[in-house]
C-alpha positions as CSV (number, residue, x, y, z in Angstrom):
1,X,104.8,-45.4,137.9
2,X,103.6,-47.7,134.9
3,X,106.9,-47.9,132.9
4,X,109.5,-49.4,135.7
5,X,111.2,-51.8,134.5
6,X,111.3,-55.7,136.0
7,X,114.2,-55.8,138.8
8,X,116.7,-57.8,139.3
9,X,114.8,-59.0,142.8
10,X,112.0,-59.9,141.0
11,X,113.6,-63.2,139.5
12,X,112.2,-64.6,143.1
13,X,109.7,-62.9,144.0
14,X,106.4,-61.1,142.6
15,X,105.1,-57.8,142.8
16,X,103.2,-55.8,145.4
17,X,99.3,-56.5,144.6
18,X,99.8,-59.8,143.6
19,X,100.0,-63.0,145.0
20,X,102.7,-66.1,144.9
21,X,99.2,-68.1,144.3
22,X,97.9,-66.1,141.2
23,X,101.8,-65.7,139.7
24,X,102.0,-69.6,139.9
25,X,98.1,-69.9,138.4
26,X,98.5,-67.8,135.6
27,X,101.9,-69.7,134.8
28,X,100.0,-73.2,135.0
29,X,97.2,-71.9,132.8
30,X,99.3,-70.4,130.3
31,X,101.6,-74.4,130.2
32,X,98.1,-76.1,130.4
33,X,95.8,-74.0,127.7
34,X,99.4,-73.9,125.1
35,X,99.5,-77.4,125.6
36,X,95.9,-78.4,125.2
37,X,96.5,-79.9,121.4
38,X,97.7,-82.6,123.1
39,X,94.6,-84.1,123.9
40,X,92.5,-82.2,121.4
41,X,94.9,-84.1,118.2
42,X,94.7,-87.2,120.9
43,X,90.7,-87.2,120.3
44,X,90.5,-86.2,116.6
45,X,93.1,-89.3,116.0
46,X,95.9,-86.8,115.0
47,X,98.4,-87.9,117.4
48,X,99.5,-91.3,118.9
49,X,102.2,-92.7,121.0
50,X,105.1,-93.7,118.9
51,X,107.6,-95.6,121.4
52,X,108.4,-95.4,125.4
53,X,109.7,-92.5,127.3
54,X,113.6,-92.3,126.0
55,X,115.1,-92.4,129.6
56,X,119.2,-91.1,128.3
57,X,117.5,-88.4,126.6
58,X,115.2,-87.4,129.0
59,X,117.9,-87.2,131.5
60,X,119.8,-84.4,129.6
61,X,117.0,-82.9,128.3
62,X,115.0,-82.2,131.2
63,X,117.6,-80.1,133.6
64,X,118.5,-78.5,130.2
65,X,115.2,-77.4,129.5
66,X,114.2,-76.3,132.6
67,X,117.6,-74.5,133.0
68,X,117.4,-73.1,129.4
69,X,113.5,-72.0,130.4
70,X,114.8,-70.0,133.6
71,X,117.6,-68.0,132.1
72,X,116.1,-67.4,128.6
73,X,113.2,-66.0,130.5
74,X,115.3,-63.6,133.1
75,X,117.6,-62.4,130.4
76,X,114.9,-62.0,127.5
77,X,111.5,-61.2,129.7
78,X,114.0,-59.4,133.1
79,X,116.6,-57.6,131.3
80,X,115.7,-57.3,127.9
81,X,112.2,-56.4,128.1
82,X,112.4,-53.9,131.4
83,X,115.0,-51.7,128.8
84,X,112.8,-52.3,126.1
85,X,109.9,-50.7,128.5
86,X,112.0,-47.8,128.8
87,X,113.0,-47.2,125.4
88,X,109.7,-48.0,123.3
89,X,105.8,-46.0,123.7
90,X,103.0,-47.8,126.2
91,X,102.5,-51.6,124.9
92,X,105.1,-52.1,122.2
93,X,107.5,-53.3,124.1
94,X,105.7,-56.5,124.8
95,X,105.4,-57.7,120.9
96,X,108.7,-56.6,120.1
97,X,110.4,-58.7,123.0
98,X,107.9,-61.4,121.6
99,X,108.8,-61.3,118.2
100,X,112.4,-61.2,118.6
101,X,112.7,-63.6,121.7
102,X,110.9,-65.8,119.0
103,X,113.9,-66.1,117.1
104,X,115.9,-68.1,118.8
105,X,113.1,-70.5,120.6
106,X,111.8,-71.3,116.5
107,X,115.6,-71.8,115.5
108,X,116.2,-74.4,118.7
109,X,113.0,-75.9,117.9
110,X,114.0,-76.9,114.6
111,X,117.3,-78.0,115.1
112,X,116.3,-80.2,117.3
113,X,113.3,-81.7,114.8
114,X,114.1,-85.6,113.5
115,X,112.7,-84.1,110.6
116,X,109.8,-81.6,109.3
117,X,106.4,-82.2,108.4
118,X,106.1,-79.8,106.1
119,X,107.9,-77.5,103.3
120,X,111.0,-75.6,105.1
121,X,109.1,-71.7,104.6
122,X,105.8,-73.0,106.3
123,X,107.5,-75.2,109.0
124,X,109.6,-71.9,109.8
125,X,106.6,-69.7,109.9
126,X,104.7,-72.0,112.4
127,X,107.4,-72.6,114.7
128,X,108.1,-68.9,114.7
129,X,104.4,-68.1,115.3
130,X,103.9,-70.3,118.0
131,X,106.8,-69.0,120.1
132,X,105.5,-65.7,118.9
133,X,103.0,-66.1,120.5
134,X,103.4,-67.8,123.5
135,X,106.2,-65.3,124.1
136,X,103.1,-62.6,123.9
137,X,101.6,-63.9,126.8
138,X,105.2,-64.6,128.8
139,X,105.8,-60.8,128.8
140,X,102.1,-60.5,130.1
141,X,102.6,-62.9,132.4
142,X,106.4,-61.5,133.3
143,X,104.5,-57.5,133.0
144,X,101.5,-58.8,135.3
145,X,103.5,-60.4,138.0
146,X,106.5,-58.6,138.1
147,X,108.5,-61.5,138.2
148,X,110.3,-64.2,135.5
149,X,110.1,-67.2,137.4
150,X,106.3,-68.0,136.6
151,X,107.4,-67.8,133.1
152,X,110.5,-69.4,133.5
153,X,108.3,-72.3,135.2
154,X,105.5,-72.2,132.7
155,X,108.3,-72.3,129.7
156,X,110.1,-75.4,131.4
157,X,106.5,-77.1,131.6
158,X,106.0,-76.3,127.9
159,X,109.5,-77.7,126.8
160,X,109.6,-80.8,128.6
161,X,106.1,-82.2,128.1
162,X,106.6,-81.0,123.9
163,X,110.6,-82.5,124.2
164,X,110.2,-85.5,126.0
165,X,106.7,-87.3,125.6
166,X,107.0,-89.8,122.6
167,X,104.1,-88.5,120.5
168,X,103.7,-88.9,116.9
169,X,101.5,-85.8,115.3
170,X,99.4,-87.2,111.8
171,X,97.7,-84.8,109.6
172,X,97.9,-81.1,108.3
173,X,95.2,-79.6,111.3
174,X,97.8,-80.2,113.9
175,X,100.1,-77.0,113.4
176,X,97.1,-75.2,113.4
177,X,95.9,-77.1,116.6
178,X,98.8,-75.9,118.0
179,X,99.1,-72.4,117.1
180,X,95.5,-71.6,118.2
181,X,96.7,-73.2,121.8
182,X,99.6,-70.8,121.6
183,X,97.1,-67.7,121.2
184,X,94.5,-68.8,123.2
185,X,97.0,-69.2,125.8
186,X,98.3,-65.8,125.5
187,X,94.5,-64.7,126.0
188,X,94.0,-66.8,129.0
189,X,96.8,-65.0,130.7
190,X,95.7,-61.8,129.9
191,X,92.3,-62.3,131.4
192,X,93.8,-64.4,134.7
193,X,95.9,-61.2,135.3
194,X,93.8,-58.6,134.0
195,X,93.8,-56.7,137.2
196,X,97.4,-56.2,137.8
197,X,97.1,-55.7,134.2
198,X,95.1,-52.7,134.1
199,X,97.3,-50.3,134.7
200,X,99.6,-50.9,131.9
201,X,96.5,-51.3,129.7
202,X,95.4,-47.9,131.0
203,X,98.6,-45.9,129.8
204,X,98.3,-47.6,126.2
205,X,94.7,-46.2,125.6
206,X,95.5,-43.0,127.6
207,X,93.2,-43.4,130.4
């Protein structure tokens, strides 16, 4: 049946059909393409390295991030979005958990901002469209694989190479830079996974 909801067992393990290889695949492509501004504001001359690695913060950072990544993603893409599946039509329930499991990633990101680039409305909106969308393609990746750890994994990725490498962003085509990453990443995990993916893409047009 299309609409079961994501198990608790599934925190460690994947879904029939679908292997451990392709779960941890589509969770490296979706860190690697969300992340490829990097080097694409690296070679426009949009970003450059501002001072060493901060060792004292990366030492609390890092276990909380990859912590933080695990349980957001087994409470917000396990429980949340398996009753959300139950409760809401054939494919809504992945943009609403992404839109509202935005909310909190776009308030932590900036709180924890030295300071923003832009006006306070347009630095909201584009932290709160990035997680939108990379949350789109974590609850295709979490729907696809049964499971939260590749996006648990894939979310850790994402927040340590963004919260610890000392980086310096220059000029007004980096957001965008990065919010196309976001939604091309979402897209990338969609077509890695589009076979266990047909099914649920089968019930929202009816087939």
């Amino acid at each position: 049946m299309v609409e079961m909801s994501l198990v608790p067992a599934t925190m460690y393990f994947v879904k029939s059909g679908v292997g451990a290889t392709l779960a941890v695949g589509a969770a490296a492509v979706l860190a690697l393409v969300s992340l490829a501004y990097f080097p694409a504001a690296r070679s426009l001359h949009y970003l450059s390295f501002s001072r060493d690695v901060d060792t004292g913060r990366l030492l609390w950072f890092g276990p909380a991030a990859v912590l933080g990544a695990f349980l957001f993603e087994r409470i917000v893409r396990g429980t949340f979005y398996g009753w959300l599946r139950r409760k809401l039509p054939a494919g809504m329930a992945a943009p609403v958990v992404a839109a509202l499991g935005a909310i909190p990633i776009a308030a932590a990101r900036l709180m924890l901002s030295e300071r923003l680039n832009a006006p306070p409305a347009l630095a909201i909106a584009h932290a709160y469209l990035v997680a939108f969308a990379l949350g789109l393609g974590l609850a295709w990746l979490a729907l696809g694989t049964g499971a939260t750890w590749p996006g648990g994994a894939a979310l850790a990725a994402i927040w340590l190479v963004k919260g610890a490498l000392p980086v310096s962003f220059h000029g007004r085509p980096v957001p965008l830079l990065e919010l196309l990453a976001a939604v091309l990443a979402a897209a990338a995990v969609a077509l890695v996974l589009r076979k266990p993916l047909a099914p649920h893409r089968d019930a929202v047009w009816g087939a």
